[in-house]
Biopython code that builds the backbone (N, CA, C, O; Angstrom):
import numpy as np
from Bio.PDB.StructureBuilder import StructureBuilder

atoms = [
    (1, "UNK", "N", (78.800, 39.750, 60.739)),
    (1, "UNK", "CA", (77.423, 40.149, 60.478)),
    (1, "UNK", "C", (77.210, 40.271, 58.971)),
    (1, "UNK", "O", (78.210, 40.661, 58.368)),
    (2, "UNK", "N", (76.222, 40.045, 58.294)),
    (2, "UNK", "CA", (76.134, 39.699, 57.014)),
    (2, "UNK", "C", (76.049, 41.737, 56.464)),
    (2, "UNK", "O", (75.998, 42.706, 57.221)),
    (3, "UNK", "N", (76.060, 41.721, 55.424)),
    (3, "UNK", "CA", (75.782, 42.717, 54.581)),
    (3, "UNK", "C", (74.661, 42.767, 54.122)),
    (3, "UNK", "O", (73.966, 41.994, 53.464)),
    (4, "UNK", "N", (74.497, 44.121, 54.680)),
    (4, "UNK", "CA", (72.873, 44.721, 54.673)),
    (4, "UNK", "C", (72.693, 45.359, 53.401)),
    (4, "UNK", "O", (73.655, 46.092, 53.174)),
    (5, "UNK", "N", (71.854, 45.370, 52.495)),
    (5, "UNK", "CA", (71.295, 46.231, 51.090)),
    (5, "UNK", "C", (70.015, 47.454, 51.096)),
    (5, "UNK", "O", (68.852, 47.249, 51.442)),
    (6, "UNK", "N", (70.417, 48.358, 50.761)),
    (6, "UNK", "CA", (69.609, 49.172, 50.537)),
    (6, "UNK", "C", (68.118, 48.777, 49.551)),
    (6, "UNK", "O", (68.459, 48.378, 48.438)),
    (7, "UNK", "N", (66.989, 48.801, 49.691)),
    (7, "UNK", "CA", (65.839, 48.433, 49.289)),
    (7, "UNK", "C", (65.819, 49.298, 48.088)),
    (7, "UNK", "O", (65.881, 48.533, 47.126)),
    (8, "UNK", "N", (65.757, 50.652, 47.636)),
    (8, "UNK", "CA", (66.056, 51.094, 46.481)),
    (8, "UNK", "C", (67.209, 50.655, 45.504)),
    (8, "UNK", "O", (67.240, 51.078, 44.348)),
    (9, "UNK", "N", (68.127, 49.821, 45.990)),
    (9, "UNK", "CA", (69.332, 49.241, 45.182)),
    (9, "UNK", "C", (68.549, 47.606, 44.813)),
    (9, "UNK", "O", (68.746, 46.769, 43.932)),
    (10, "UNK", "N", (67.738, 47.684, 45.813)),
    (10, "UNK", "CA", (67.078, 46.348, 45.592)),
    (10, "UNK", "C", (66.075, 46.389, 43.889)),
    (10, "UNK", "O", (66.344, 45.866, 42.808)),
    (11, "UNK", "N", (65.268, 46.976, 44.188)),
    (11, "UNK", "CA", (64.625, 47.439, 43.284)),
    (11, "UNK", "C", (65.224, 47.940, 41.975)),
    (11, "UNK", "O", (64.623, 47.693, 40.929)),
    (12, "UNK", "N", (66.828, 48.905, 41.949)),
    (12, "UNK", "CA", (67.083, 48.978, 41.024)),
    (12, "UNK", "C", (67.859, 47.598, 39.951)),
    (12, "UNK", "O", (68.177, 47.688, 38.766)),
    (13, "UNK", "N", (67.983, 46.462, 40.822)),
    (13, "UNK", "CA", (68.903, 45.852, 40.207)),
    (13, "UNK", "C", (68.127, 44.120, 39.826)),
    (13, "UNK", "O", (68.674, 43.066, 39.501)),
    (14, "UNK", "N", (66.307, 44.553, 40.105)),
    (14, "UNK", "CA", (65.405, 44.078, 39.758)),
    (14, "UNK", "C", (64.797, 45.247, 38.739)),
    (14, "UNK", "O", (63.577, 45.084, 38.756)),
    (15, "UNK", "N", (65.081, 46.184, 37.997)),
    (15, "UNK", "CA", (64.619, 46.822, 37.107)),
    (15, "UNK", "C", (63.278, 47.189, 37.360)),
    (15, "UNK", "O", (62.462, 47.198, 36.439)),
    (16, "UNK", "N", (62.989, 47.475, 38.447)),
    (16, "UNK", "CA", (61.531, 47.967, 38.666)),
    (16, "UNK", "C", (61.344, 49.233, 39.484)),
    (16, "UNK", "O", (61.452, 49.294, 40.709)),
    (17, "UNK", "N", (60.950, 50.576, 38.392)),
    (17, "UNK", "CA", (61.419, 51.740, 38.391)),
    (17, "UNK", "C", (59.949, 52.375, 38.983)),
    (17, "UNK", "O", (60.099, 53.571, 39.233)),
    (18, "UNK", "N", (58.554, 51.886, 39.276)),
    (18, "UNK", "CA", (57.851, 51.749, 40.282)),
    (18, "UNK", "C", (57.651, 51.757, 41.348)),
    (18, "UNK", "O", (57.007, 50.892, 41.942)),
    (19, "UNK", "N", (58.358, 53.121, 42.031)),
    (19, "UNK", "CA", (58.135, 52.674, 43.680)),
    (19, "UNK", "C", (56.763, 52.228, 44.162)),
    (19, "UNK", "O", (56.585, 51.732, 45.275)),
    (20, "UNK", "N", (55.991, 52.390, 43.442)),
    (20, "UNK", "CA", (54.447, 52.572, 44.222)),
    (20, "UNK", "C", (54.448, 50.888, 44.604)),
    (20, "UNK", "O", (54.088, 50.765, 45.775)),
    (21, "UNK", "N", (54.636, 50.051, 44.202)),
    (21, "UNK", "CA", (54.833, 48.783, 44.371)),
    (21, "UNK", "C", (55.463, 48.332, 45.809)),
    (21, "UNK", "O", (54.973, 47.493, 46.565)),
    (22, "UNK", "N", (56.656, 49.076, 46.013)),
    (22, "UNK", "CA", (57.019, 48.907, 47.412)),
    (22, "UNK", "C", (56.118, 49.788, 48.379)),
    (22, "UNK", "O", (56.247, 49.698, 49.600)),
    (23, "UNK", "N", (55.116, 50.722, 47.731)),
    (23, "UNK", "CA", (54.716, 51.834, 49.316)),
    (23, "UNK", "C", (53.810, 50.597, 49.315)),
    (23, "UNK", "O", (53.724, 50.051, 50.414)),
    (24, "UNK", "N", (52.925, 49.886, 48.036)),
    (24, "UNK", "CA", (51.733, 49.046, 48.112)),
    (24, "UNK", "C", (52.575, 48.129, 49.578)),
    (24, "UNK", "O", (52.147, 48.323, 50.715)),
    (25, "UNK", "N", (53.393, 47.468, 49.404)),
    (25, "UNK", "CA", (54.129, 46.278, 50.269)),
    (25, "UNK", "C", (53.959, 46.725, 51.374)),
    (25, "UNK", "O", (53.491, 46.036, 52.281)),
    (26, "UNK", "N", (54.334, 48.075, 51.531)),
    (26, "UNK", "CA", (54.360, 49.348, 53.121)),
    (26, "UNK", "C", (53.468, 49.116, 53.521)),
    (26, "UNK", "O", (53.436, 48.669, 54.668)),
    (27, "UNK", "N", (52.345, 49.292, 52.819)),
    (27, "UNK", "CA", (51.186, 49.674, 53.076)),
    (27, "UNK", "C", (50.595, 48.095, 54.580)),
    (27, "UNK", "O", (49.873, 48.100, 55.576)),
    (28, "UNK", "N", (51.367, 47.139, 53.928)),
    (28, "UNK", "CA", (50.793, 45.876, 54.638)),
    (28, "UNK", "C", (51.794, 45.369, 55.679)),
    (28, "UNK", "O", (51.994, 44.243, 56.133)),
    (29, "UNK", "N", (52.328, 46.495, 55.902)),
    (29, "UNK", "CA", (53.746, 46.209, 57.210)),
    (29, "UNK", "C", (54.775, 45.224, 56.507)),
    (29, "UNK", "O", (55.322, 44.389, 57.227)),
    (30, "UNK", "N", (55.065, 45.259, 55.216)),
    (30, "UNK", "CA", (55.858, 44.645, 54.789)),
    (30, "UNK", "C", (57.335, 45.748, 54.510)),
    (30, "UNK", "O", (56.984, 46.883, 54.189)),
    (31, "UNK", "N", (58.884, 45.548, 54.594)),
    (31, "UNK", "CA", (59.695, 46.056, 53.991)),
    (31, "UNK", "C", (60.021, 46.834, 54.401)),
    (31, "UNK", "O", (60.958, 47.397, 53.834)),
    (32, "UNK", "N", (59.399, 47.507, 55.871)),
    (32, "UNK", "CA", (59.287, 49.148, 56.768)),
    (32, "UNK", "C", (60.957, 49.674, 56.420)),
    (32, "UNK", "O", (61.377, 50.772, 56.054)),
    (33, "UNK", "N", (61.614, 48.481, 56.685)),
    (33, "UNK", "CA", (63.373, 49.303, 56.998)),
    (33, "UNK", "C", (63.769, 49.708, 55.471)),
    (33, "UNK", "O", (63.423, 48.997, 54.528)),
    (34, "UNK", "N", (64.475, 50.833, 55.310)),
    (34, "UNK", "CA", (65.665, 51.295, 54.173)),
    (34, "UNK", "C", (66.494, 50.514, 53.896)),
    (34, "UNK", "O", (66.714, 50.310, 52.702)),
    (35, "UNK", "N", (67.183, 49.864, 54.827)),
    (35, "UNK", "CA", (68.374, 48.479, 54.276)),
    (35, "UNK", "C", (67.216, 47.370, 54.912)),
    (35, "UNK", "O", (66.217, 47.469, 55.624)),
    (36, "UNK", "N", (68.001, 46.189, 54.182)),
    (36, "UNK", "CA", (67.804, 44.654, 54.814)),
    (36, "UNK", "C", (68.759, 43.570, 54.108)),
    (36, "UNK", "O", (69.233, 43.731, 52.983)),
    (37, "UNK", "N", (69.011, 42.258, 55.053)),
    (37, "UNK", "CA", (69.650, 41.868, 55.164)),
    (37, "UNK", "C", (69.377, 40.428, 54.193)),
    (37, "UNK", "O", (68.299, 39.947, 53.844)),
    (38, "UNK", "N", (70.539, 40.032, 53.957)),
    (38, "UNK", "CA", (70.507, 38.756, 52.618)),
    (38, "UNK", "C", (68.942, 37.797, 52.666)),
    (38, "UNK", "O", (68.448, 37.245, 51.683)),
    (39, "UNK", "N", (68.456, 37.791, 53.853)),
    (39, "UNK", "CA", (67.288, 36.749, 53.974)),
    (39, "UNK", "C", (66.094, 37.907, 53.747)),
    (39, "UNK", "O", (65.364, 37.613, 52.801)),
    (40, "UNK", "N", (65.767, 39.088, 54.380)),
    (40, "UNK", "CA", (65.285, 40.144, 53.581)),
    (40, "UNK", "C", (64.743, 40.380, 52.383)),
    (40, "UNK", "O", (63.549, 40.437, 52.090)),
    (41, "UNK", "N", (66.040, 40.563, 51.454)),
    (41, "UNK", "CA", (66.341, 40.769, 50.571)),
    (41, "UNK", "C", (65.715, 39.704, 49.550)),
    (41, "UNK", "O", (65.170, 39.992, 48.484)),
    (42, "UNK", "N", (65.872, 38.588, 50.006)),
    (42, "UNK", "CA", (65.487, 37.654, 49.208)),
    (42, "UNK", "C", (64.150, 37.532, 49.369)),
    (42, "UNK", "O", (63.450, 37.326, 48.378)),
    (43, "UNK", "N", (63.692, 37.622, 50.413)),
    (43, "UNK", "CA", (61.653, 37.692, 50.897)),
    (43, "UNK", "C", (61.299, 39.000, 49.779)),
    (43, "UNK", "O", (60.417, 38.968, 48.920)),
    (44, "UNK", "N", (62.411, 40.340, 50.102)),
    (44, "UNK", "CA", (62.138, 41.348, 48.767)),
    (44, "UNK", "C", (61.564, 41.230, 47.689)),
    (44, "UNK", "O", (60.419, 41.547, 47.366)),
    (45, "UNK", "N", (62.856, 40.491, 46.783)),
    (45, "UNK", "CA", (62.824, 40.210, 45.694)),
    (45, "UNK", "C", (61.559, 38.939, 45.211)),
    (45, "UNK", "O", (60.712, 39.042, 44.324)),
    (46, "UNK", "N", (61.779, 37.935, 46.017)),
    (46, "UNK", "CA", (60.374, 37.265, 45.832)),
    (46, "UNK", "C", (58.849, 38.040, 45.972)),
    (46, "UNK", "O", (57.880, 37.693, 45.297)),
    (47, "UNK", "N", (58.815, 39.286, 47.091)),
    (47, "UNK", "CA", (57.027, 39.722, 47.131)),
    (47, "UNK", "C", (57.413, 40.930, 45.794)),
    (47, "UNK", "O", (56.416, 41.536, 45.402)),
    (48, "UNK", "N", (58.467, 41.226, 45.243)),
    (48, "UNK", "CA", (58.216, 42.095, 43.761)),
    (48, "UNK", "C", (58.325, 40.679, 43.018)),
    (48, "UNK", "O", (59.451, 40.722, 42.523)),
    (49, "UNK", "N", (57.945, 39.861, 42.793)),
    (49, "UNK", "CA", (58.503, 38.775, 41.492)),
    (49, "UNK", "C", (56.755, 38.760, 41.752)),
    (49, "UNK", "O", (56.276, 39.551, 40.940)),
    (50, "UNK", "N", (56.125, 38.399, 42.240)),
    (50, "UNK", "CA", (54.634, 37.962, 42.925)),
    (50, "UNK", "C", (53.847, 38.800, 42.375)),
    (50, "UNK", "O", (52.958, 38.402, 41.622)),
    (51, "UNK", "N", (54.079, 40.489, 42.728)),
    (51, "UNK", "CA", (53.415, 41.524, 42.651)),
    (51, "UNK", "C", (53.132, 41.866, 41.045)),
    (51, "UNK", "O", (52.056, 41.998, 40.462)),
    (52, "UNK", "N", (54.557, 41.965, 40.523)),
    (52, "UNK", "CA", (55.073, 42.345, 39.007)),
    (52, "UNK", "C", (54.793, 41.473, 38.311)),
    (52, "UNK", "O", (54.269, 41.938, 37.299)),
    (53, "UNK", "N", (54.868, 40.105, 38.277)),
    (53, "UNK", "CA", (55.114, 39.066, 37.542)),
    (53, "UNK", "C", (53.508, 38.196, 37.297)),
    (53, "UNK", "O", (53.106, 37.732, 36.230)),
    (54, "UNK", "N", (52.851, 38.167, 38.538)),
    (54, "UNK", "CA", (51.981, 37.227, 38.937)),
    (54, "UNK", "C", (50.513, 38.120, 39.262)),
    (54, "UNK", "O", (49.352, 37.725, 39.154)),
    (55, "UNK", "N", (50.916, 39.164, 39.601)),
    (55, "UNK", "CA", (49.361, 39.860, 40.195)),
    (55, "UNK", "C", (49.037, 39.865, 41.483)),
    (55, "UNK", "O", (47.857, 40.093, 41.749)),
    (56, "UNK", "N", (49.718, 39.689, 42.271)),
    (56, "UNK", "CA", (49.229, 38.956, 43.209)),
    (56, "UNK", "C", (49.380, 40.770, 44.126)),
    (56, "UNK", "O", (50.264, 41.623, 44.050)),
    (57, "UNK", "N", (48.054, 40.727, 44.933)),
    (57, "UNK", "CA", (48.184, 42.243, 45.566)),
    (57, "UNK", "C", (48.910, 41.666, 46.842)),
    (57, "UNK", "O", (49.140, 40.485, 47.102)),
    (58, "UNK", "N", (49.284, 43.061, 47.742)),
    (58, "UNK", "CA", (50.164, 42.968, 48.804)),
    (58, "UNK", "C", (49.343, 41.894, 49.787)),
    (58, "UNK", "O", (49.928, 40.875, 50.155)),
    (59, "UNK", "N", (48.295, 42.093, 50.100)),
    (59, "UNK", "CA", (47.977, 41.429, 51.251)),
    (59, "UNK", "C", (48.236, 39.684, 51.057)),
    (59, "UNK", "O", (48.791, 38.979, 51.900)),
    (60, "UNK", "N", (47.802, 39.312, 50.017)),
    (60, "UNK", "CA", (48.562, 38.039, 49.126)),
    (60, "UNK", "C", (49.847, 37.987, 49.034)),
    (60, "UNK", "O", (50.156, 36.836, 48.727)),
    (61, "UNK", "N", (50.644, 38.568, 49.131)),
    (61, "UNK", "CA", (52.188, 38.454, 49.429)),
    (61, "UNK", "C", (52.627, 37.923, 50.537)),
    (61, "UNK", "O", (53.228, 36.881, 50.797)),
    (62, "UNK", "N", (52.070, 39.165, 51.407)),
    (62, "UNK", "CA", (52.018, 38.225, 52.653)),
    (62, "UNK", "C", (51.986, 37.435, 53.383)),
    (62, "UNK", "O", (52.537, 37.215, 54.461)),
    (63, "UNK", "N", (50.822, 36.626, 52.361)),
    (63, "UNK", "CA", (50.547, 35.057, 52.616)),
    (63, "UNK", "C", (50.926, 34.375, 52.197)),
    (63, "UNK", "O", (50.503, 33.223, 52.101)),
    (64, "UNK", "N", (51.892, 34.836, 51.777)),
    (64, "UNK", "CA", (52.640, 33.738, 50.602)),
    (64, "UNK", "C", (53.977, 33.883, 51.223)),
    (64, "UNK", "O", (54.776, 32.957, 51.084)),
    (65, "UNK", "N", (54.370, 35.128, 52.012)),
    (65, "UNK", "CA", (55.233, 34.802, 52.244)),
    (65, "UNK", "C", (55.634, 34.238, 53.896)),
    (65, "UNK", "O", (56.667, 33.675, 54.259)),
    (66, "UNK", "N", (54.773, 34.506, 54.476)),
    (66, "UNK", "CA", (54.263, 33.360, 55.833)),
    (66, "UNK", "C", (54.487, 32.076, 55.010)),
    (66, "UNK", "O", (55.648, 31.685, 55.134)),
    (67, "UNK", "N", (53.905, 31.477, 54.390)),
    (67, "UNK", "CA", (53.775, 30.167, 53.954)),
    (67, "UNK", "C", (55.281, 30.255, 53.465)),
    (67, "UNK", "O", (56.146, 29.744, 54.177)),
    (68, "UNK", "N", (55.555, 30.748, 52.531)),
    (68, "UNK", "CA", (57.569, 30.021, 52.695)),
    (68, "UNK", "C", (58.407, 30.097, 53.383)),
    (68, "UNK", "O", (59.425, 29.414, 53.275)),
    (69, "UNK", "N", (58.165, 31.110, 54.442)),
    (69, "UNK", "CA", (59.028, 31.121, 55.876)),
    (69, "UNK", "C", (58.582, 29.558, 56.303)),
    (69, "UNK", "O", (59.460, 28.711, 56.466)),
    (70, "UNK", "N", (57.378, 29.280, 56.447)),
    (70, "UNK", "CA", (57.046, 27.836, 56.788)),
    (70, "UNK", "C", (57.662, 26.772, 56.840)),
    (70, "UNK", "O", (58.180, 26.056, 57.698)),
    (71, "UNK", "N", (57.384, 26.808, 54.793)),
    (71, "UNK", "CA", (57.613, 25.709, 53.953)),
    (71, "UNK", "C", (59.210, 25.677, 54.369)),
    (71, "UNK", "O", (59.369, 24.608, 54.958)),
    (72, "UNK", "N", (60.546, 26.442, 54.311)),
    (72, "UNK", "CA", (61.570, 26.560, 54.794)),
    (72, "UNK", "C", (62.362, 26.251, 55.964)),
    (72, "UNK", "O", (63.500, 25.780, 55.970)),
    (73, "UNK", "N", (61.632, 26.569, 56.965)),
    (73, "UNK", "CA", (61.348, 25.812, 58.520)),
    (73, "UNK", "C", (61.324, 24.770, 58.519)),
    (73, "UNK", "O", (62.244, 24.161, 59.065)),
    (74, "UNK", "N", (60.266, 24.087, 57.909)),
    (74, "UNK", "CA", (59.992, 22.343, 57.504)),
    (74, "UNK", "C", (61.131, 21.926, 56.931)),
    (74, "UNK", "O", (61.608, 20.857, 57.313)),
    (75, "UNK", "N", (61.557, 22.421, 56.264)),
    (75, "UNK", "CA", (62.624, 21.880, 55.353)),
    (75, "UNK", "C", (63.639, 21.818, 56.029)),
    (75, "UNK", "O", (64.249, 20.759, 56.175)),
    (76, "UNK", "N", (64.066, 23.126, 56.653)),
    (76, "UNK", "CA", (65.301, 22.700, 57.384)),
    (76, "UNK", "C", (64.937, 21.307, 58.591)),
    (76, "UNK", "O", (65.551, 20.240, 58.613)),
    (77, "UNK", "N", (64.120, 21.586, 59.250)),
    (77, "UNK", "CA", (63.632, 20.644, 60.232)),
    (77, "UNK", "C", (64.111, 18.970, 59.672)),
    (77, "UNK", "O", (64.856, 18.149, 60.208)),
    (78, "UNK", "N", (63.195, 18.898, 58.156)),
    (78, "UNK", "CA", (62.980, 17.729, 57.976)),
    (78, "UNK", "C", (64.845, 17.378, 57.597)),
    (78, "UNK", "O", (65.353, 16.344, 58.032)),
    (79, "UNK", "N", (65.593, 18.296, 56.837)),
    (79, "UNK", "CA", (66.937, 17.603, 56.511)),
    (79, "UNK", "C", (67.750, 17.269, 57.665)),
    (79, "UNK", "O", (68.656, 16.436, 57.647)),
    (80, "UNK", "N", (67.380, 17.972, 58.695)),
    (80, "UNK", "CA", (67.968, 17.693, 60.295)),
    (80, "UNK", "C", (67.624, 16.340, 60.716)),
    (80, "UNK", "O", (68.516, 15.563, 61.057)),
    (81, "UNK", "N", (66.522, 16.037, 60.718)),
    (81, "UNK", "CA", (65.866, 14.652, 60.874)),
    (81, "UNK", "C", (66.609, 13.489, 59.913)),
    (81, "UNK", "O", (66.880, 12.340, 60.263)),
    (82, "UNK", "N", (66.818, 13.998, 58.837)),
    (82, "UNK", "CA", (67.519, 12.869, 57.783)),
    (82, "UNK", "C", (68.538, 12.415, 58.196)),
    (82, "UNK", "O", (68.935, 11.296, 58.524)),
    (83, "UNK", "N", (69.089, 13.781, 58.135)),
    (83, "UNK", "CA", (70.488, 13.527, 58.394)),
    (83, "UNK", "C", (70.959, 12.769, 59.429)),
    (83, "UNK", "O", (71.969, 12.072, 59.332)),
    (84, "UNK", "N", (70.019, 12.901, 60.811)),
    (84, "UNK", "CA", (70.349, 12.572, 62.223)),
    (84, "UNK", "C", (70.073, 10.563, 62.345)),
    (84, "UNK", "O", (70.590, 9.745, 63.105)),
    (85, "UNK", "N", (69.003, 10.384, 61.174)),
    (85, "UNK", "CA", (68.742, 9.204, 60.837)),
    (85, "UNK", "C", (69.664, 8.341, 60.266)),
    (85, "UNK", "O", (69.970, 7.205, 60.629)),
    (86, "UNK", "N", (70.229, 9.244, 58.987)),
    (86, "UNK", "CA", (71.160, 8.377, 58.480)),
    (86, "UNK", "C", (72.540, 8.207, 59.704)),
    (86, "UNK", "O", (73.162, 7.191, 60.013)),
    (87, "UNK", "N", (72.636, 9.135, 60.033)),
    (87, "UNK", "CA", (74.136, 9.112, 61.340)),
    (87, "UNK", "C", (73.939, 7.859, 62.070)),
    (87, "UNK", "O", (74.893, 7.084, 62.129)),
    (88, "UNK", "N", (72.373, 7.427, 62.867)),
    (88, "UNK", "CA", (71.837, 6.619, 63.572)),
    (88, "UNK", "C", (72.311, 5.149, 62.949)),
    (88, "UNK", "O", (72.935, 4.236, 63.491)),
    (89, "UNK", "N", (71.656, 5.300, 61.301)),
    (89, "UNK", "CA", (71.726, 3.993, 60.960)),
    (89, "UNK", "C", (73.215, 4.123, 60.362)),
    (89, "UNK", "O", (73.189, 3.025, 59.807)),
    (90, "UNK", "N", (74.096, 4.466, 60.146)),
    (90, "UNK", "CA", (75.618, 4.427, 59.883)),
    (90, "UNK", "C", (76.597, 3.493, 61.308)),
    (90, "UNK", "O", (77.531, 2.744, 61.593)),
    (91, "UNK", "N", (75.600, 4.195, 61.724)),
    (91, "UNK", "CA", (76.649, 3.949, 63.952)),
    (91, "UNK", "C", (76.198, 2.829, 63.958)),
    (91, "UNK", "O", (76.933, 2.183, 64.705)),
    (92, "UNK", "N", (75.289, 2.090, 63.506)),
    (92, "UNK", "CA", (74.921, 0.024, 63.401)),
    (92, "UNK", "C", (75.842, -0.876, 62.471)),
    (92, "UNK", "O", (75.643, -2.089, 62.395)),
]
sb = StructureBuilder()
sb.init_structure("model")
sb.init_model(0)
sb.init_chain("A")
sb.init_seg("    ")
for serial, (resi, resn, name, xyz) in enumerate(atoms, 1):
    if name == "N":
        sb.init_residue(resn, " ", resi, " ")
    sb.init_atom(name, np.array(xyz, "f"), 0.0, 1.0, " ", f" {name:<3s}", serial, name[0])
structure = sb.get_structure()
């Protein structure tokens, strides 16, 4: 089972000494748990890079981060497809 991180360790090791930023995230059913896990963590660190960096308010996070769960999905999808193509045309 992967290793889970505490969300305040998250935050500290993104230098952002702001909790109000994560209650904002709370606020939009984002981040509810105390730990989370490497894929988590990384959705984390991307909706504070958004928030801090970019402006972007919570409810916009959100949507942004629906859309790269997406965009990610596709991706895996589409390299599955490649791959299964090239295997196809190798076996001729």
């Amino acid at each position: 089972m992967p290793e889970r991180a505490s969300v305040k360790e998250i935050l500290r090791l993104l230098e952002i000494e702001d909790a109000s930023i994560l209650e904002s995230l709370r606020g939009e059913g984002l981040f509810q748990e105390d730990t989370v896990g490497p894929d988590a963590a990384e959705e984390l660190r991307v909706a504070l890079t958004l928030v801090r960096d970019l402006g972007v308010n919570p409810a916009g996070v959100e949507v942004a981060l629906h859309l790269r769960r997406r965009v990610l999905v596709l991706q895996q999808l589409t390299e599955r497809s490649l791959r299964r193509l090239l295997s196809e045309l190798e076996g001729r």
